[in-house]
C-alpha positions in Angstrom: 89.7 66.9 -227.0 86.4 65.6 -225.9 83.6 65.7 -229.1 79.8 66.4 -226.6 76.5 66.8 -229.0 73.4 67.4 -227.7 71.9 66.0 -231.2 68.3 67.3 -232.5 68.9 63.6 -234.2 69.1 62.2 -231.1 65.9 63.2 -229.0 64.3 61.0 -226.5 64.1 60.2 -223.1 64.2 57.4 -220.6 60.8 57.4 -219.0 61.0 55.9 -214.6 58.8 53.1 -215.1 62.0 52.0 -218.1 64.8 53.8 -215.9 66.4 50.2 -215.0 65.7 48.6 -218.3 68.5 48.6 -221.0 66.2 50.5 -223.5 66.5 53.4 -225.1 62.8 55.1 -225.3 61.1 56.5 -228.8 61.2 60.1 -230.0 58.9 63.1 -228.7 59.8 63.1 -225.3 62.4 65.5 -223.3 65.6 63.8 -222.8 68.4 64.3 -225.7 70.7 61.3 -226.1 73.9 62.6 -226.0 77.0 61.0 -228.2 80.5 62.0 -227.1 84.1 60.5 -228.6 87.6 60.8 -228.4 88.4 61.0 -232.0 86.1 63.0 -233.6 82.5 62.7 -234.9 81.4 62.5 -238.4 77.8 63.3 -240.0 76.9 61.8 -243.3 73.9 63.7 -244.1 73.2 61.9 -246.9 72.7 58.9 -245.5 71.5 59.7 -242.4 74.4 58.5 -240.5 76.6 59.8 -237.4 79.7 58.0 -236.4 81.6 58.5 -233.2 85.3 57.3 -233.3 87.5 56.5 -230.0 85.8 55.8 -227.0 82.8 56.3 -228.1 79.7 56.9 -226.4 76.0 57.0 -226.1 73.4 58.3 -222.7 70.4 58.8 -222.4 69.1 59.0 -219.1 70.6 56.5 -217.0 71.6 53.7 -219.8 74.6 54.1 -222.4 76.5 52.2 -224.9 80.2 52.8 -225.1 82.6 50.9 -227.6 85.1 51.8 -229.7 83.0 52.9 -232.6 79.5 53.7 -233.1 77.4 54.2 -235.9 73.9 56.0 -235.3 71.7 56.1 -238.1 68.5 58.2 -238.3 65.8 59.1 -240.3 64.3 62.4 -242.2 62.5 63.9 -238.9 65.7 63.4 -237.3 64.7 60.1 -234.9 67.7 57.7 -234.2 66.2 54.1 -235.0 69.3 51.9 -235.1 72.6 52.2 -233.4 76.0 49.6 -234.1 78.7 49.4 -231.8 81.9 47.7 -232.2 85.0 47.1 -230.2 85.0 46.6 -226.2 81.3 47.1 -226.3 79.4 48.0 -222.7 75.7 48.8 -222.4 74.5 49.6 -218.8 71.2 50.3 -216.9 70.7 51.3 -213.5 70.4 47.2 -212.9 72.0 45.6 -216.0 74.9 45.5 -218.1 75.4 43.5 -221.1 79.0 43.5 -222.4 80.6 42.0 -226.1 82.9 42.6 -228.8 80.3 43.9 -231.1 76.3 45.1 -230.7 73.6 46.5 -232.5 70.7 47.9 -230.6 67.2 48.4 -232.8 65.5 50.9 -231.0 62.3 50.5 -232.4 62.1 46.7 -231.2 63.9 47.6 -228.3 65.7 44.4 -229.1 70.4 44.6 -228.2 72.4 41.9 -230.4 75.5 40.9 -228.7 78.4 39.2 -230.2 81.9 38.1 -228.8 83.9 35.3 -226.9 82.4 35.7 -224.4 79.2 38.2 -224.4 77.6 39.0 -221.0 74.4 40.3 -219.0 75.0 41.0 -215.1 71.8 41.8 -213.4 71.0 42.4 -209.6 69.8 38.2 -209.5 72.2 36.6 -211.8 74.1 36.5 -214.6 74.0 35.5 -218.2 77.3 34.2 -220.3 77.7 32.7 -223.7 80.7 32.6 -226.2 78.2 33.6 -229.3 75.7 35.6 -229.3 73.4 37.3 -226.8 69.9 38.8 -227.7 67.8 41.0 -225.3 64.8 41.8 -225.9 63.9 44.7 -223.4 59.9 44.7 -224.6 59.4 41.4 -223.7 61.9 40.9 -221.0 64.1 38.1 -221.8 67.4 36.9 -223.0 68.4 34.4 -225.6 72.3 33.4 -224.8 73.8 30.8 -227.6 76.5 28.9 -227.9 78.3 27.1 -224.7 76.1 29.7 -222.0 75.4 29.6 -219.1 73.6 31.5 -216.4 73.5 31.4 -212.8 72.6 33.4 -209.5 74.5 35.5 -206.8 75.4 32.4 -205.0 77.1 31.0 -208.3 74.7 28.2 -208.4 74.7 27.8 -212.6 72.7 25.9 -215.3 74.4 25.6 -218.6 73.3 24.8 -222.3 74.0 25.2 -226.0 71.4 28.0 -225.7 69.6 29.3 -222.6 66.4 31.4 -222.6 66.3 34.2 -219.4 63.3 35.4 -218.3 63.4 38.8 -216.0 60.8 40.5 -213.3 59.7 44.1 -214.9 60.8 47.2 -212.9 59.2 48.0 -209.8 58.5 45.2 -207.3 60.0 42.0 -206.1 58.5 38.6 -205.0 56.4 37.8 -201.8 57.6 36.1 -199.2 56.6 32.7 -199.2 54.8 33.3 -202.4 55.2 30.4 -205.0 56.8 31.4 -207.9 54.6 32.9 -211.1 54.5 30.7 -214.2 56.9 31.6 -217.2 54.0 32.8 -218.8 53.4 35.6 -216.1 54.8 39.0 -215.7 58.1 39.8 -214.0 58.1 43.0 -211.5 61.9 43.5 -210.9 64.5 44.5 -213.2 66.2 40.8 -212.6 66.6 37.3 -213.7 64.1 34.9 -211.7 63.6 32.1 -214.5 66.0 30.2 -216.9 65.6 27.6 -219.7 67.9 25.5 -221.3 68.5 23.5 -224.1 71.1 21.0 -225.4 74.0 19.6 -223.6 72.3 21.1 -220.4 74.2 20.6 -216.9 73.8 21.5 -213.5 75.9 21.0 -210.7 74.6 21.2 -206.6 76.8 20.9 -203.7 77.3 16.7 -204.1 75.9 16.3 -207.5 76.4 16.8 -211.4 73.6 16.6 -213.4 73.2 16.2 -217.3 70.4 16.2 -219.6 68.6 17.3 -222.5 66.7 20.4 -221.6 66.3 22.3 -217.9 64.6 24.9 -216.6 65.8 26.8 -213.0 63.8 29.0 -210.7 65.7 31.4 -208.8 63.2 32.4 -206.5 62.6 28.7 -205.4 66.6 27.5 -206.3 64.5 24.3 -207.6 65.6 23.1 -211.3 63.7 20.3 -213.6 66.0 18.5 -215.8 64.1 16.8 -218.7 65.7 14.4 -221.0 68.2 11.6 -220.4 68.7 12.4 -217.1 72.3 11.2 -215.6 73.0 12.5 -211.9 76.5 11.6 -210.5 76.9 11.8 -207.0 80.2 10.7 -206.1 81.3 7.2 -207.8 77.7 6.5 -208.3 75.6 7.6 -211.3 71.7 7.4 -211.3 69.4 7.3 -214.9 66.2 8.8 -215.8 63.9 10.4 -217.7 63.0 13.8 -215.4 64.3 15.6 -211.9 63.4 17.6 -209.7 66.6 19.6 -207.8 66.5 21.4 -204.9 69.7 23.6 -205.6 70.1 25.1 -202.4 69.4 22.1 -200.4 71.2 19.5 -202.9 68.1 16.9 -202.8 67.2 15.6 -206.2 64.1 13.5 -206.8 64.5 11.4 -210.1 62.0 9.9 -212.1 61.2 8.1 -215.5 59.4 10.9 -216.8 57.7 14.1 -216.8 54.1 12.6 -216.1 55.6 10.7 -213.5 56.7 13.4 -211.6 53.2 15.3 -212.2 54.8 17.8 -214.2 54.7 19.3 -217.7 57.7 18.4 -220.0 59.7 20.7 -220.5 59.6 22.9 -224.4 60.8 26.0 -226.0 58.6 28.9 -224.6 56.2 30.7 -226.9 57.0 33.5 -226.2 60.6 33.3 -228.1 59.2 31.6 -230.6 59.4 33.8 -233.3 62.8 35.9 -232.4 64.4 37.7 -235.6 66.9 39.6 -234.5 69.2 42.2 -236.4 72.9 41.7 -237.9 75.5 43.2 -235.8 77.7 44.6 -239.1 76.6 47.9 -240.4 76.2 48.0 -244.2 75.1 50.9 -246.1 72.1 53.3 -244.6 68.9 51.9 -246.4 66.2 54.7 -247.2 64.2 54.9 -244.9 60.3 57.0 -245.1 60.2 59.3 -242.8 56.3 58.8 -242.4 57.0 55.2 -241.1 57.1 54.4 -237.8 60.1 51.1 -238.5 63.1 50.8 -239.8 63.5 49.0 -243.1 65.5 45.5 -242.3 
């Protein structure tokens, strides 16, 4: 039999400016969460924990995390702050859906840890792959894949890396037409992927050409990717060297050149807007005490 609670622990609500978003919203609002499982659900007062065993599963609004196990805990005024999920774990928006074999989502931080071989994140533009671990940060709209990932758009045009930084539109709106592109630094208006950087072991393959180097960076409103770094472009039997590129991906033309400043371009870094990422362990340990008159969960 079916286990349904409509939990006093578990009030929020997903607000429609957040309904495409994977992000669970804060306390005080209407919309319960609701936790359902196959194999029974177990309260530990106590500790301010509920666990739902066997196909297991969390919704609120229009986004939900289902697993094999999951593991709410709460504090005294009754306000979920942390939520692990392990086994054959899914997490779906309207838009996205991140997939793994193990997760834990902070709600305060609106931040989803992904482990697994591989972990995912589909959106409407693109998608996001690695074979480590896969951190979402829904506040700040970006992705940070590690460990052999890659990302790429609806026409499987892909940019790979040891670890690859995604940066999404917010809800809402899409790009002009004809419009250049916004700087990393600016907003996104769409729930998708439009921006990609990568770092270490970076490749990119067009139509006629493979393309390695050190760091990259592709737009995928433009379909134009820099490549920074010891630059090597194959096309055919014949291999080119240099320092920066710029690649058309769409129309496979490549311009190469010895660097950055010749090409009149910045050099490619780490954003800083992921400077400082600190993200949660995935492995439940025991429920820490938490105030109920604060506002964050103890890490």
């Amino acid at each position: 039999m079916r286990i349904l609670v409509l939990a006093a622990v578990c009030a929020a609500m997903v607000s429609p400016a957040y309904a495409q978003s994977l992000k669970f919203q804060p306390k005080n609002t209407a919309q319960p969460i609701e936790v359902s499982a196959d194999n029974g659900l177990e309260l530990q007062q106590e500790a301010k924990r509920a666990i739902a065993r066997g196909n297991a599963k969390l919704v609120q609004g229009d986004v939900s995390v289902v697993a094999d196990e999951l593991i709410a805990d709460y504090r005294d005024d009754n306000d979920i702050y942390r939520v692990f999920a392990t086994g054959h774990v899914t997490m779906k928006s309207a838009t996205e859906t991140a997939t793994g074999e193990a997760a834990v989502y902070d709600v305060d931080k609106a931040v989803l840890v992904l482990t697994g071989d591989p972990v995912t994140l589909v959106s409407a533009d693109g998608t996001v792959t690695a074979h480590k671990t896969l951190q979402y940060w829904a506040n700040e709209r970006v992705a940070v894949a590690e460990g052999n990932a890659s990302a790429g758009d609806t026409q499987q045009r892909q940019i790979q890396g040891d670890k690859l930084i995604a940066f999404f539109r917010e809800d809402g709106t899409s790009p002009q037409k004809g419009k250049k592109s916004a700087s990393i630094n600016e907003p996104r208006n769409r729930g998708d992927i439009n921006y990609v950087q990568a770092f270490g072991n970076v490749r990119m393959k067009t139509a006629t050409e493979d393309i390695h180097s050190d760091r990259g960076a592709y737009n995928i409103d433009t379909s134009v990717a820099t490549l920074d770094g010891n630059v090597r472009i194959t096309r055919d039997k014949n291999q080119l060297n240099g320092g920066f590129a710029v690649v058309n991906v769409k129309g496979g033309v490549s311009k190469l050149f010895a660097s950055a400043a010749q090409a009149g371009q910045p050099g490619m870094r780490d954003s800083t807007r992921v400077k400082a990422l600190i993200a949660p362990d995935t492995k439940p340990g025991a429920a820490p005490p938490v105030d109920a008159n604060t506002t964050k969960a103890k890490q």
